[in-house]
PQR file with spaces between the fields and no chain letter, atoms N, CA, C, O and H, PARSE charges and radii, in Angstrom:
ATOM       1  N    UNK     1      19.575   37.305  -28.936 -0.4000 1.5000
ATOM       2  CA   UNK     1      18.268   37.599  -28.412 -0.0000 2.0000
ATOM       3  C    UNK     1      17.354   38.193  -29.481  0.5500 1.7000
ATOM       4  O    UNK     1      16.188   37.800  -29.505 -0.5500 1.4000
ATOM       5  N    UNK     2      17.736   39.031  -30.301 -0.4000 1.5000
ATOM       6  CA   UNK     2      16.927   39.549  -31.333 -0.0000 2.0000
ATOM       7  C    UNK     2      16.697   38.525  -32.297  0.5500 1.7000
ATOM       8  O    UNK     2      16.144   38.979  -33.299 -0.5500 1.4000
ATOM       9  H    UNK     2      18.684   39.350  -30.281  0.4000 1.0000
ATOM      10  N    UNK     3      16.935   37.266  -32.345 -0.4000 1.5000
ATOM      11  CA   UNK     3      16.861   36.220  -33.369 -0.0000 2.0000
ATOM      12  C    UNK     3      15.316   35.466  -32.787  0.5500 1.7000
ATOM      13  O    UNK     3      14.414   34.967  -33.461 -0.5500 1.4000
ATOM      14  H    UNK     3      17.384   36.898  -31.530  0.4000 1.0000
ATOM      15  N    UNK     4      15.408   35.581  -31.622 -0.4000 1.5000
ATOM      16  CA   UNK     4      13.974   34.951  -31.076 -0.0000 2.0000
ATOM      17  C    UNK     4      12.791   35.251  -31.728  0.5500 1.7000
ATOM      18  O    UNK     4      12.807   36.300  -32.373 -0.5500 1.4000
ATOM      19  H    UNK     4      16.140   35.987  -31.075  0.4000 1.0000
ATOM      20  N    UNK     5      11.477   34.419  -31.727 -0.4000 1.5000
ATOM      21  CA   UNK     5      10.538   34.927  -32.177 -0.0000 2.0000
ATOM      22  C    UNK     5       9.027   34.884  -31.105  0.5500 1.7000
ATOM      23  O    UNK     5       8.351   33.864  -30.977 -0.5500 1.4000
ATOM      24  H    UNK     5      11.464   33.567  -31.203  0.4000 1.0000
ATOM      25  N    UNK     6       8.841   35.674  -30.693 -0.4000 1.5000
ATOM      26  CA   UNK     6       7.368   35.632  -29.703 -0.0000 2.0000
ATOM      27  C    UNK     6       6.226   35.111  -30.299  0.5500 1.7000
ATOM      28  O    UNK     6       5.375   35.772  -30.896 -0.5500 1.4000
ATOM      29  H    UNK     6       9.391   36.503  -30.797  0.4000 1.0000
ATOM      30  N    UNK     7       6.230   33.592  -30.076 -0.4000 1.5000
ATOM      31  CA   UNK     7       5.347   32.853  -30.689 -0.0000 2.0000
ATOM      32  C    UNK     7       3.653   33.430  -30.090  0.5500 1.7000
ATOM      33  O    UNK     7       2.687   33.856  -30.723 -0.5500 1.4000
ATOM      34  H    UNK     7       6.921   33.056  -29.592  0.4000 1.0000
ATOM      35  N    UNK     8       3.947   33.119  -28.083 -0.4000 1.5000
ATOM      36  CA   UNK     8       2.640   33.402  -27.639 -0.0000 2.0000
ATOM      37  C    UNK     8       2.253   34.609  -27.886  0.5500 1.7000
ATOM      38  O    UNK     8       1.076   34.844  -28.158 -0.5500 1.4000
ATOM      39  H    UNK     8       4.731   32.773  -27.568  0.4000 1.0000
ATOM      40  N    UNK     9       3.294   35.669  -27.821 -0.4000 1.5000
ATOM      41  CA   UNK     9       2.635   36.883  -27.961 -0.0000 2.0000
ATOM      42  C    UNK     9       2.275   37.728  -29.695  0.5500 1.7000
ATOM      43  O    UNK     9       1.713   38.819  -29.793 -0.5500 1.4000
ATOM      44  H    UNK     9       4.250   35.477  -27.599  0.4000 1.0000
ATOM      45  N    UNK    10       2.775   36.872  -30.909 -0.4000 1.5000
ATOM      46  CA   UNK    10       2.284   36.886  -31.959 -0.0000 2.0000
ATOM      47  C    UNK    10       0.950   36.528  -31.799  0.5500 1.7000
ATOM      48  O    UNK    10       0.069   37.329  -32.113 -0.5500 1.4000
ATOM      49  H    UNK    10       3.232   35.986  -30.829  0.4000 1.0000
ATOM      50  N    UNK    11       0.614   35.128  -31.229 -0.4000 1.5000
ATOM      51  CA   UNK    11      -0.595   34.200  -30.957 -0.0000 2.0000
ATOM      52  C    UNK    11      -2.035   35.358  -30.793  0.5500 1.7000
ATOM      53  O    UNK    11      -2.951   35.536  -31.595 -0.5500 1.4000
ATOM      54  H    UNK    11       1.329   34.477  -30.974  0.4000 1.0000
ATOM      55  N    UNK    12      -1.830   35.915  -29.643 -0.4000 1.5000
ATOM      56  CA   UNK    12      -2.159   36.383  -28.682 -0.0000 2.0000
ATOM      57  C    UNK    12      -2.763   37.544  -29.367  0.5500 1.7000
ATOM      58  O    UNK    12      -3.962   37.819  -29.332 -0.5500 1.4000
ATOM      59  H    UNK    12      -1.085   35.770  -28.991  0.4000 1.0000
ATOM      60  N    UNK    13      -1.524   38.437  -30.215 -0.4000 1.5000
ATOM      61  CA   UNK    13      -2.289   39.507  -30.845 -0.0000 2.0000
ATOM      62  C    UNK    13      -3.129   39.308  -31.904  0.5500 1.7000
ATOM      63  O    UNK    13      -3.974   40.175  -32.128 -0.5500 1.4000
ATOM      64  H    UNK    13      -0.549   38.213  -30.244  0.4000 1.0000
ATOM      65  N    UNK    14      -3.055   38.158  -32.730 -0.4000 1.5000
ATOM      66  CA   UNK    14      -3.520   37.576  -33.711 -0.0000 2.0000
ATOM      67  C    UNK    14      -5.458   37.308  -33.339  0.5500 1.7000
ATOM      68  O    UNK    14      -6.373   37.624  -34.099 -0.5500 1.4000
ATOM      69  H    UNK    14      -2.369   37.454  -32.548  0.4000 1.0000
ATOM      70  N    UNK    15      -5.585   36.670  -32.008 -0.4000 1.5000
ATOM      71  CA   UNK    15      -6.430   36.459  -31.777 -0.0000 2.0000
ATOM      72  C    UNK    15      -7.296   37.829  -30.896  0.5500 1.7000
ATOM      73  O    UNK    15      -8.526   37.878  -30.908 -0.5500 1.4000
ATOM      74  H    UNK    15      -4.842   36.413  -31.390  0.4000 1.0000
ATOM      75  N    UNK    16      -6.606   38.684  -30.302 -0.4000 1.5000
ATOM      76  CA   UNK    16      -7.243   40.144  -30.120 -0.0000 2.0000
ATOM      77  C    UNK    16      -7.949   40.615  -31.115  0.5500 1.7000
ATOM      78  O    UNK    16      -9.131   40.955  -31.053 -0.5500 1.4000
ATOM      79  H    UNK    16      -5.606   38.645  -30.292  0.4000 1.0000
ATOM      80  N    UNK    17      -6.903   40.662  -32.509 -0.4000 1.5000
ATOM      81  CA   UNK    17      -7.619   41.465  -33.659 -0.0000 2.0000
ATOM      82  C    UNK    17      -8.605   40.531  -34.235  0.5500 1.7000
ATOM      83  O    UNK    17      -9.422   41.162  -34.904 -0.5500 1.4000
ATOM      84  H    UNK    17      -5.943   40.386  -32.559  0.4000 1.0000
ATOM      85  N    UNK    18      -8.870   39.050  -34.222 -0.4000 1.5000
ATOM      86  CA   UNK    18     -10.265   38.397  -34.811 -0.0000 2.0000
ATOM      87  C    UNK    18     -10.900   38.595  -33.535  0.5500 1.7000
ATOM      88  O    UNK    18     -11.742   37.703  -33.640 -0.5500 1.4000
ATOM      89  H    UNK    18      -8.205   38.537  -33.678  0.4000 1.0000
ATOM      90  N    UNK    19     -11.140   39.163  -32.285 -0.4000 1.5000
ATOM      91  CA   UNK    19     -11.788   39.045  -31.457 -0.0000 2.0000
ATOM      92  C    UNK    19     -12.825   40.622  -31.666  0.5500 1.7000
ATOM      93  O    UNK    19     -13.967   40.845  -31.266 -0.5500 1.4000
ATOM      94  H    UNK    19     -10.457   39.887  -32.200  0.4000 1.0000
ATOM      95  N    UNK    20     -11.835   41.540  -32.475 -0.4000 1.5000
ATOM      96  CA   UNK    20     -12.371   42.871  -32.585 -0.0000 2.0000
ATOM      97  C    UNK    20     -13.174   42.858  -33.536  0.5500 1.7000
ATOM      98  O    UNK    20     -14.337   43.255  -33.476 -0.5500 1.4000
ATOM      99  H    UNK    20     -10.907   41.358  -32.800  0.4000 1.0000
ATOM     100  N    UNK    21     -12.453   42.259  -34.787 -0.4000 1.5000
ATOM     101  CA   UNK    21     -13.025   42.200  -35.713 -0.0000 2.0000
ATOM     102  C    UNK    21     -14.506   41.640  -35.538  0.5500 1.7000
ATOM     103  O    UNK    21     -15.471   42.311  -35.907 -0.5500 1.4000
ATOM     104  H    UNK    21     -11.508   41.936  -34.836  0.4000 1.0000
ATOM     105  N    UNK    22     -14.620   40.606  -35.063 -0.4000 1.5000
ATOM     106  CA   UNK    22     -15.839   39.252  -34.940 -0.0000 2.0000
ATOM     107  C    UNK    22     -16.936   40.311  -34.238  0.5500 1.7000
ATOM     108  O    UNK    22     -18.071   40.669  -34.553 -0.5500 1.4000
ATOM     109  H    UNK    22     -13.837   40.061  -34.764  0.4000 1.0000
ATOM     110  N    UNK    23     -16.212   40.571  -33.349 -0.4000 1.5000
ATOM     111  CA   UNK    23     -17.315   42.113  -32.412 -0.0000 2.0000
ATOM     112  C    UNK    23     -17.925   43.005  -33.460  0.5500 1.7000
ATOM     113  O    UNK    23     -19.108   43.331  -33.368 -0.5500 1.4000
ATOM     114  H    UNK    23     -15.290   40.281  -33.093  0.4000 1.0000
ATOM     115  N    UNK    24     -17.306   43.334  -34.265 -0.4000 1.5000
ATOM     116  CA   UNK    24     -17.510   44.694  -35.036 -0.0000 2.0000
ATOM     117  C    UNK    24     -18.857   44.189  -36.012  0.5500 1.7000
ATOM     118  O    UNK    24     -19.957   44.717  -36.180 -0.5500 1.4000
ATOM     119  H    UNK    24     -16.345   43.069  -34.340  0.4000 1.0000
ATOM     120  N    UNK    25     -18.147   42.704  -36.667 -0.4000 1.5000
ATOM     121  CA   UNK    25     -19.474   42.131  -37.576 -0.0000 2.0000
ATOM     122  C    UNK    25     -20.921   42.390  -36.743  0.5500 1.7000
ATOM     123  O    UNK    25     -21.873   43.120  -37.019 -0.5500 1.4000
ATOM     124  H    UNK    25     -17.254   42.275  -36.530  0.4000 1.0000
ATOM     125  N    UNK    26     -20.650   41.357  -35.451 -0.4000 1.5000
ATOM     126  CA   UNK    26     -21.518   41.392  -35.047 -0.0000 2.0000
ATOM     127  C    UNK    26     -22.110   42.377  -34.531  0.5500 1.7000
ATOM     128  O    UNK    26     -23.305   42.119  -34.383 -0.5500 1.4000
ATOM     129  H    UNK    26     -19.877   40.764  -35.226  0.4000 1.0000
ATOM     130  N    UNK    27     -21.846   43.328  -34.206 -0.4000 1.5000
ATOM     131  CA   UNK    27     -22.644   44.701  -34.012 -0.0000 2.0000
ATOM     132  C    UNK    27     -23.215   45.421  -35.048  0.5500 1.7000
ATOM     133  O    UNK    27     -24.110   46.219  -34.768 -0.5500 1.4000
ATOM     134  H    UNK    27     -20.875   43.537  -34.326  0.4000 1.0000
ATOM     135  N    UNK    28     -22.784   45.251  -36.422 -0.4000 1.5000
ATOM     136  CA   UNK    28     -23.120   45.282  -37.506 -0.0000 2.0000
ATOM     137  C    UNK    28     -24.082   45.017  -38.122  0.5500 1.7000
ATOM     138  O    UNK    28     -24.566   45.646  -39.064 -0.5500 1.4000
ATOM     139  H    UNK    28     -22.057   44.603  -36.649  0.4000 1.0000
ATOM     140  N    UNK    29     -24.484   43.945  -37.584 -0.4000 1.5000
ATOM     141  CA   UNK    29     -25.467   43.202  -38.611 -0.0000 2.0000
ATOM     142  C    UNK    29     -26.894   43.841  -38.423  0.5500 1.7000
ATOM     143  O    UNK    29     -26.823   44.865  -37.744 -0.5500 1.4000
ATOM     144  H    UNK    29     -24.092   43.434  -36.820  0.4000 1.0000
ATOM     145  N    UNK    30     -27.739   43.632  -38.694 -0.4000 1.5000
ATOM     146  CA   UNK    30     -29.114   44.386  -38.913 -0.0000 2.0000
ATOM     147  C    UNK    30     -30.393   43.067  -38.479  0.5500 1.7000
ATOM     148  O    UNK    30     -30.863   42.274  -39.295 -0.5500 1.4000
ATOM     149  H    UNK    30     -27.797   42.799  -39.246  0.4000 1.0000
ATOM     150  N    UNK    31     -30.565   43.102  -37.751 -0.4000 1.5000
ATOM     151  CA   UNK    31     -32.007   42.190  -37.369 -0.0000 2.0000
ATOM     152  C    UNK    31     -32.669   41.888  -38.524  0.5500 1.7000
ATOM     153  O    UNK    31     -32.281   42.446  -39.550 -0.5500 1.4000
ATOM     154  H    UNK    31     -30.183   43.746  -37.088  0.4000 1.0000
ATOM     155  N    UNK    32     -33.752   40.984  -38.589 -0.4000 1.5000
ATOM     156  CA   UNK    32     -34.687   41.113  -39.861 -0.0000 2.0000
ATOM     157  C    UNK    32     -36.080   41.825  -38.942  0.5500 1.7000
ATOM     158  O    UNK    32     -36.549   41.858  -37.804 -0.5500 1.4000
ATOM     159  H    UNK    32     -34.067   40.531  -37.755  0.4000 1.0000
ATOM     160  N    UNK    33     -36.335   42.358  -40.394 -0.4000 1.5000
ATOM     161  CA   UNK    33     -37.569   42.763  -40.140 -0.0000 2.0000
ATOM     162  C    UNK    33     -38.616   42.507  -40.281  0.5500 1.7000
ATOM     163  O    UNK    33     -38.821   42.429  -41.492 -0.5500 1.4000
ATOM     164  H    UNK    33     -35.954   42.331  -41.318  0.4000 1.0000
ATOM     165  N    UNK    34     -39.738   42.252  -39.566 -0.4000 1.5000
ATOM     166  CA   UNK    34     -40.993   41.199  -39.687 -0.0000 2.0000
ATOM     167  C    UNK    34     -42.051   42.144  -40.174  0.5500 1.7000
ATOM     168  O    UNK    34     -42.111   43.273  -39.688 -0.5500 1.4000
ATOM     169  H    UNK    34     -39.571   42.315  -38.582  0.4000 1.0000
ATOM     170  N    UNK    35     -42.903   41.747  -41.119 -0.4000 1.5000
ATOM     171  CA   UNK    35     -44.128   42.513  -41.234 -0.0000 2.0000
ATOM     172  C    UNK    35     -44.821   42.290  -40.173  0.5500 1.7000
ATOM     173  O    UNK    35     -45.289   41.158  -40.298 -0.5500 1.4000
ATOM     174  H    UNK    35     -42.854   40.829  -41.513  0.4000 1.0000
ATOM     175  N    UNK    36     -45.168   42.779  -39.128 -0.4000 1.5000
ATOM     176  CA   UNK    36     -46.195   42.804  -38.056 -0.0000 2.0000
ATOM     177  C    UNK    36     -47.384   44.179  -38.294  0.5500 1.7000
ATOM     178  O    UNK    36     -47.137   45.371  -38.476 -0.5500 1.4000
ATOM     179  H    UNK    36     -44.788   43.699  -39.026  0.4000 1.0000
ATOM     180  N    UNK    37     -48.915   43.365  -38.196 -0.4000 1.5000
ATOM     181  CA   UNK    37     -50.057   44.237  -38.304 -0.0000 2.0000
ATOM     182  C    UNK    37     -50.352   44.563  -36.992  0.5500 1.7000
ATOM     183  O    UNK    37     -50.994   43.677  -36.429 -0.5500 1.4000
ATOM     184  H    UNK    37     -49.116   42.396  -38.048  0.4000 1.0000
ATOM     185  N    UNK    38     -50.169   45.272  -36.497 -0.4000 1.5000
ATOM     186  CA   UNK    38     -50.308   46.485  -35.029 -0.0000 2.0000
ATOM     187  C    UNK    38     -51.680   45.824  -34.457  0.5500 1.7000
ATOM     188  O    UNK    38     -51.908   45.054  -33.524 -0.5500 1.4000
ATOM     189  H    UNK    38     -49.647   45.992  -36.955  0.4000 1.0000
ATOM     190  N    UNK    39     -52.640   46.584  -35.611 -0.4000 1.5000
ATOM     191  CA   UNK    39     -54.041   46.766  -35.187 -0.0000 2.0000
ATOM     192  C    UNK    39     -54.177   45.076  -35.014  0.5500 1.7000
ATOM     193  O    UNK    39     -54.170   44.941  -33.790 -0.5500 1.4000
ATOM     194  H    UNK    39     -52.455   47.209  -36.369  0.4000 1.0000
ATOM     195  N    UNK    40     -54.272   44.008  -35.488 -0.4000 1.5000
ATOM     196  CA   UNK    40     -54.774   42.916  -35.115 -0.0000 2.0000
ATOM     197  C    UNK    40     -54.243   42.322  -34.058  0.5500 1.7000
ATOM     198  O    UNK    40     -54.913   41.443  -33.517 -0.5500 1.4000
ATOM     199  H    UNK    40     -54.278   44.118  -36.482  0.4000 1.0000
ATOM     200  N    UNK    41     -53.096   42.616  -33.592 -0.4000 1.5000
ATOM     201  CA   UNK    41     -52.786   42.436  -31.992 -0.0000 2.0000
ATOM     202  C    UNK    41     -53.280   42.820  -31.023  0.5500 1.7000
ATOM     203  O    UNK    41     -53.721   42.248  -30.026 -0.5500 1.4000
ATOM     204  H    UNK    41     -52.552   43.331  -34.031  0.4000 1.0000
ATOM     205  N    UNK    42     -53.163   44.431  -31.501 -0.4000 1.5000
ATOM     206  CA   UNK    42     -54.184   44.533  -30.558 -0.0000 2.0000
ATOM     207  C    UNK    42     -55.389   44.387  -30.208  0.5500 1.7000
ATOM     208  O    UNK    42     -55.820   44.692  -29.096 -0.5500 1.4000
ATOM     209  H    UNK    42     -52.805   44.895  -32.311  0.4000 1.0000
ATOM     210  N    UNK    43     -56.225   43.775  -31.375 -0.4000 1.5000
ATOM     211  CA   UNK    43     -57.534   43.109  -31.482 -0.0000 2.0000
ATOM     212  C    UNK    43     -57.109   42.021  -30.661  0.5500 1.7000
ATOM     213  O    UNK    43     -57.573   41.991  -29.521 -0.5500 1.4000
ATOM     214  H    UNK    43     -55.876   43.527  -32.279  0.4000 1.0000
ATOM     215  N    UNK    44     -56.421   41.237  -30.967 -0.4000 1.5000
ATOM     216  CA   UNK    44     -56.254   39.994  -30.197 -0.0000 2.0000
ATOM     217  C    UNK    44     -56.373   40.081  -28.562  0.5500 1.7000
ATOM     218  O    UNK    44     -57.161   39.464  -27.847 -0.5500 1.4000
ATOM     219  H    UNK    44     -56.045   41.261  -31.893  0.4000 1.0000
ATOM     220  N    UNK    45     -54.966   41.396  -28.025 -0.4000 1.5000
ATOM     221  CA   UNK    45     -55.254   41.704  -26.722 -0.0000 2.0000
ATOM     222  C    UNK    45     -56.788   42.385  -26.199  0.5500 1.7000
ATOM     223  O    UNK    45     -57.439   41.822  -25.319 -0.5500 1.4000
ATOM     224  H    UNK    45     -54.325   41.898  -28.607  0.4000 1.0000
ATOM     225  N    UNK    46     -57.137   43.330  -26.691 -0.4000 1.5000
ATOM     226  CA   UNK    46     -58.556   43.287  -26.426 -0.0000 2.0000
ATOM     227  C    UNK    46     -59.453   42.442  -26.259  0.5500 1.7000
ATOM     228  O    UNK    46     -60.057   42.347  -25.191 -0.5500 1.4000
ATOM     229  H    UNK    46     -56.607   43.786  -27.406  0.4000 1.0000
ATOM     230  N    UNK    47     -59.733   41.540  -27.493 -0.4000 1.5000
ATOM     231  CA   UNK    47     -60.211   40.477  -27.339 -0.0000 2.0000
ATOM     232  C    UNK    47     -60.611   39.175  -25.641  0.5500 1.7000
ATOM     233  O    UNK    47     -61.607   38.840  -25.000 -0.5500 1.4000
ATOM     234  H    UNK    47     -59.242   41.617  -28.360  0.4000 1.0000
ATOM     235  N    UNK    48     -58.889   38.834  -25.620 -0.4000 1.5000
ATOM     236  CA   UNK    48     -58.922   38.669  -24.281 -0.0000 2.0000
ATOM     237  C    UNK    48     -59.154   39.608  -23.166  0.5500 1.7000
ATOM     238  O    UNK    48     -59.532   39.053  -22.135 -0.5500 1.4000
ATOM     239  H    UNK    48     -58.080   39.106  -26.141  0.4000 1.0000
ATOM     240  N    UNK    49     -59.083   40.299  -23.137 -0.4000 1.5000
ATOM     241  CA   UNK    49     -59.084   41.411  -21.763 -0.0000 2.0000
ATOM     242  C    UNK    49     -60.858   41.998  -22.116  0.5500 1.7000
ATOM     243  O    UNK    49     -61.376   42.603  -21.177 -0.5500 1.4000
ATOM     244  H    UNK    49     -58.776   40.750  -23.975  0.4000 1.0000
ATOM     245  N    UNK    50     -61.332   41.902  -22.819 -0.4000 1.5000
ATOM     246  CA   UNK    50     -63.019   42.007  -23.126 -0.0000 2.0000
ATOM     247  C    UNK    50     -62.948   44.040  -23.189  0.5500 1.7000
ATOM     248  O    UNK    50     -63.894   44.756  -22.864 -0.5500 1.4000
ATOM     249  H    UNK    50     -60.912   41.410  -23.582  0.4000 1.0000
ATOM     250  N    UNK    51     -61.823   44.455  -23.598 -0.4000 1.5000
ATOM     251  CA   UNK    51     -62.106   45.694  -23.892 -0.0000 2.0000
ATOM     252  C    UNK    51     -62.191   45.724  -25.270  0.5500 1.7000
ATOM     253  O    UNK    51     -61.987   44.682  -25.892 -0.5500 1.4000
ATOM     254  H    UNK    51     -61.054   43.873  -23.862  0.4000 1.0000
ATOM     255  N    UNK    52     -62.507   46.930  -25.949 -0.4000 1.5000
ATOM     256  CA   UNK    52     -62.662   47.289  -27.557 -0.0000 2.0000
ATOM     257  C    UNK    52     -61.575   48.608  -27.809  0.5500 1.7000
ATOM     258  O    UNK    52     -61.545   49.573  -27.045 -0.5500 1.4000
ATOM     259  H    UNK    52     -62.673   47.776  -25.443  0.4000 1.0000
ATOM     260  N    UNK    53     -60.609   48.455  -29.134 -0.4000 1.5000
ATOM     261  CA   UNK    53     -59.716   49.254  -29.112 -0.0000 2.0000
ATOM     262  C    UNK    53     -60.564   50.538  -29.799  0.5500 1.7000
ATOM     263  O    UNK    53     -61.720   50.833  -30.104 -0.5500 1.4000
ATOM     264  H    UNK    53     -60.634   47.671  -29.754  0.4000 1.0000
ATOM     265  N    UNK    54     -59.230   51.090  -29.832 -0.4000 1.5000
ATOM     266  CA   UNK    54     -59.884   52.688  -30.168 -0.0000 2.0000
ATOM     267  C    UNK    54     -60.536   52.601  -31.655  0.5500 1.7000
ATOM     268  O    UNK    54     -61.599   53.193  -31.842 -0.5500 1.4000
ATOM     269  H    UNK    54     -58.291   50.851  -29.584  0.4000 1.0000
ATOM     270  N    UNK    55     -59.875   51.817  -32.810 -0.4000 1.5000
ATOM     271  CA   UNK    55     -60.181   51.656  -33.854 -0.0000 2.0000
ATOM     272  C    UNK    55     -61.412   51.284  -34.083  0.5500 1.7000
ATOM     273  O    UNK    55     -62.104   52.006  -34.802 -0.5500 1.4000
ATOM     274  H    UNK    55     -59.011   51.337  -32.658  0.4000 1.0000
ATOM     275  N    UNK    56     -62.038   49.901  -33.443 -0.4000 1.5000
ATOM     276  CA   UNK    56     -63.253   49.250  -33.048 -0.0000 2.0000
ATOM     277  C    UNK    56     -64.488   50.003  -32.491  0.5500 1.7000
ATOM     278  O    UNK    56     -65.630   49.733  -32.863 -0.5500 1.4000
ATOM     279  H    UNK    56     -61.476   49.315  -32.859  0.4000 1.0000
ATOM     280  N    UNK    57     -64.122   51.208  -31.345 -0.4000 1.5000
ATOM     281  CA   UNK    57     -64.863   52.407  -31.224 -0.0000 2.0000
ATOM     282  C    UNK    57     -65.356   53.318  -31.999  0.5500 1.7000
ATOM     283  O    UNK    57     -66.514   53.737  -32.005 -0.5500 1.4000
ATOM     284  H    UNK    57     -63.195   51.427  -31.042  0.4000 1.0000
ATOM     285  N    UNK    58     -64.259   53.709  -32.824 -0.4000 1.5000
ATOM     286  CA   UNK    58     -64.697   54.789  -33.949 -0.0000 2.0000
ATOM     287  C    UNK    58     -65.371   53.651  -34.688  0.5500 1.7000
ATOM     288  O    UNK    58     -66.553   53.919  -34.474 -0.5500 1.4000
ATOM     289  H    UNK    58     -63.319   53.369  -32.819  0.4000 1.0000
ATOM     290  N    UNK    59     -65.364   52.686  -35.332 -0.4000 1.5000
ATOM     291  CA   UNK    59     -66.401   51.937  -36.203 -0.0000 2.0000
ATOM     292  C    UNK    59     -67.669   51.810  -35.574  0.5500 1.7000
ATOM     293  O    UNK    59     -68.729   51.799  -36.200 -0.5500 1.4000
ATOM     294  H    UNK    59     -64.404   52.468  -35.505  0.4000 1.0000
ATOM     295  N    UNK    60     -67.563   51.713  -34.308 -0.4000 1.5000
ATOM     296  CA   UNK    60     -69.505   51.321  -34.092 -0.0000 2.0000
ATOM     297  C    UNK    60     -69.837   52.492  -33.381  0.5500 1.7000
ATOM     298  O    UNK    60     -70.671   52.291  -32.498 -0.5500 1.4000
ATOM     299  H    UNK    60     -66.702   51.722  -33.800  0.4000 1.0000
ATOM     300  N    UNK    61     -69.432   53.684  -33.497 -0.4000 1.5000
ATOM     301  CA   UNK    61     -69.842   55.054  -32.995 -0.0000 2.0000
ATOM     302  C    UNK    61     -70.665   55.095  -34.541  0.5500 1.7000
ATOM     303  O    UNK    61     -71.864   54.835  -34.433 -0.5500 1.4000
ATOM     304  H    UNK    61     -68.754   53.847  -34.214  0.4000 1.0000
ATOM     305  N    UNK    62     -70.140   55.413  -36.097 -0.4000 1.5000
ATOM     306  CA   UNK    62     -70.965   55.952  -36.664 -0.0000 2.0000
ATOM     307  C    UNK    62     -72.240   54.833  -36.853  0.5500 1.7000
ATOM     308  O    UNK    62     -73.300   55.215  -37.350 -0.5500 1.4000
ATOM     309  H    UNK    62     -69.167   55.625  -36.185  0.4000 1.0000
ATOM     310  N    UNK    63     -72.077   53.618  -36.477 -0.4000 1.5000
ATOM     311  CA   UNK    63     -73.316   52.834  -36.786 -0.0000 2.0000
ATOM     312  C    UNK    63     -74.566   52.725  -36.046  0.5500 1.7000
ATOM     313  O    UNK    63     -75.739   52.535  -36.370 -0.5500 1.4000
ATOM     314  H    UNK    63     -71.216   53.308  -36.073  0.4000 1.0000
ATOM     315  N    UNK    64     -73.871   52.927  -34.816 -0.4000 1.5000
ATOM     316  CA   UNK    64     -74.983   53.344  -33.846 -0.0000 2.0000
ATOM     317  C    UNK    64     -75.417   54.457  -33.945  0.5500 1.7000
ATOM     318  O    UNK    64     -76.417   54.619  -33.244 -0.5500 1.4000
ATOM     319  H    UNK    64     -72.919   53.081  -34.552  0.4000 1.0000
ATOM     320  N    UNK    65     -75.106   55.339  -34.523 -0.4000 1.5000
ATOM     321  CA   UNK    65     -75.410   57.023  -35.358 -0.0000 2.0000
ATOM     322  C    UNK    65     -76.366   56.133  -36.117  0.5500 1.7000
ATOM     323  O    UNK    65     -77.324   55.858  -35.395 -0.5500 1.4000
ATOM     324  H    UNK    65     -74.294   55.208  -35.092  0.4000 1.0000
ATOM     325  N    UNK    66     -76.422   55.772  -36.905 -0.4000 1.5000
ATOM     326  CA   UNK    66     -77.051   55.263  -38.395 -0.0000 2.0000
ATOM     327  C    UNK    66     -78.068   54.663  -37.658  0.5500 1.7000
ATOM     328  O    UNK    66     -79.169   55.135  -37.939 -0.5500 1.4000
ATOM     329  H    UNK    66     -75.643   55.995  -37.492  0.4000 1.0000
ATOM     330  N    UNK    67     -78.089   53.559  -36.592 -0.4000 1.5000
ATOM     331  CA   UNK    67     -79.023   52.539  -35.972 -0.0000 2.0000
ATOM     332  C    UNK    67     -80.009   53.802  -35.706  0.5500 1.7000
ATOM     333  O    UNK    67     -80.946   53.698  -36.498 -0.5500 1.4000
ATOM     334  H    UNK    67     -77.194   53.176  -36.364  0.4000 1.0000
ATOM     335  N    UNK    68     -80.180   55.164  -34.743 -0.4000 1.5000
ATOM     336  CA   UNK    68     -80.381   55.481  -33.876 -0.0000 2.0000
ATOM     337  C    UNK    68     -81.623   56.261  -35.261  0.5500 1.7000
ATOM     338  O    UNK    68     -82.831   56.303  -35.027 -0.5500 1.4000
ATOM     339  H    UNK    68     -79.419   55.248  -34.099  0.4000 1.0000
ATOM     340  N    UNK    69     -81.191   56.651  -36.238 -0.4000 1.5000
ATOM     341  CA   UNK    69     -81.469   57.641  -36.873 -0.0000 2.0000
ATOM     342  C    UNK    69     -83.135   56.747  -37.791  0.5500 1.7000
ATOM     343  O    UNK    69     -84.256   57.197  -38.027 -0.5500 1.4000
ATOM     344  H    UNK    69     -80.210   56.617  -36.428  0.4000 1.0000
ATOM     345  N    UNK    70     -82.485   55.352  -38.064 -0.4000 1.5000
ATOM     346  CA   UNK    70     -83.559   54.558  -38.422 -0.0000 2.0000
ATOM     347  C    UNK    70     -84.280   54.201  -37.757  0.5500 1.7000
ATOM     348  O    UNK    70     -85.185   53.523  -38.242 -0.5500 1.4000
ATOM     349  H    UNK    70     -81.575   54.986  -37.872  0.4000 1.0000
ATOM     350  N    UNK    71     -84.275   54.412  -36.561 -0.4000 1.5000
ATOM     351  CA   UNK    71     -85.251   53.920  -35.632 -0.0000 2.0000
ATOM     352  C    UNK    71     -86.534   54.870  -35.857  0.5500 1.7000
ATOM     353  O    UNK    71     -87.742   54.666  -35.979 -0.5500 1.4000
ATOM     354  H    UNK    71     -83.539   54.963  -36.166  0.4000 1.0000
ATOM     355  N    UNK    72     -85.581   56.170  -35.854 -0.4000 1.5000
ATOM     356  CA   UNK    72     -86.857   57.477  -35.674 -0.0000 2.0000
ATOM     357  C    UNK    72     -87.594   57.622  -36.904  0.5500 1.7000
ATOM     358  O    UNK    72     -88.499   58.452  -36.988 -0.5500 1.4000
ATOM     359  H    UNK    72     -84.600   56.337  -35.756  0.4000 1.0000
């Protein structure tokens, strides 16, 4: 009996440990990272939705300062 060899259950563990392993890579790995510009998205969403972001506000607050001042 001790001459036998546990084929399935060699099999078996063989494929547990690439199953851990394969897990481990893959939890591992790191996404890529995209340059994404914030502010022009959200220009974009504004855009559609017909609001003006906060950035777009502070720019035509001091101009309408400036408009208001040449008038007088």
């Amino acid at each position: 009996m001790a001459g036998t060899s546990l084929k399935r259950k060699a099999r078996k563990n063989r494929v547990v440990a690439k199953r851990r392993q394969d897990e481990m890579k893959r939890l591992n790995t790191k996404p890529v990272v995209k340059q994404v510009d914030i502010e022009e998205i959200k220009k974009e969403f504004a855009a559609k939705s017909g609001k003006k972001t906060k950035s777009e506000k502070k720019e035509e607050a001091p101009k309408a300062e400036k408009e208001s001042k040449s008038e007088e």
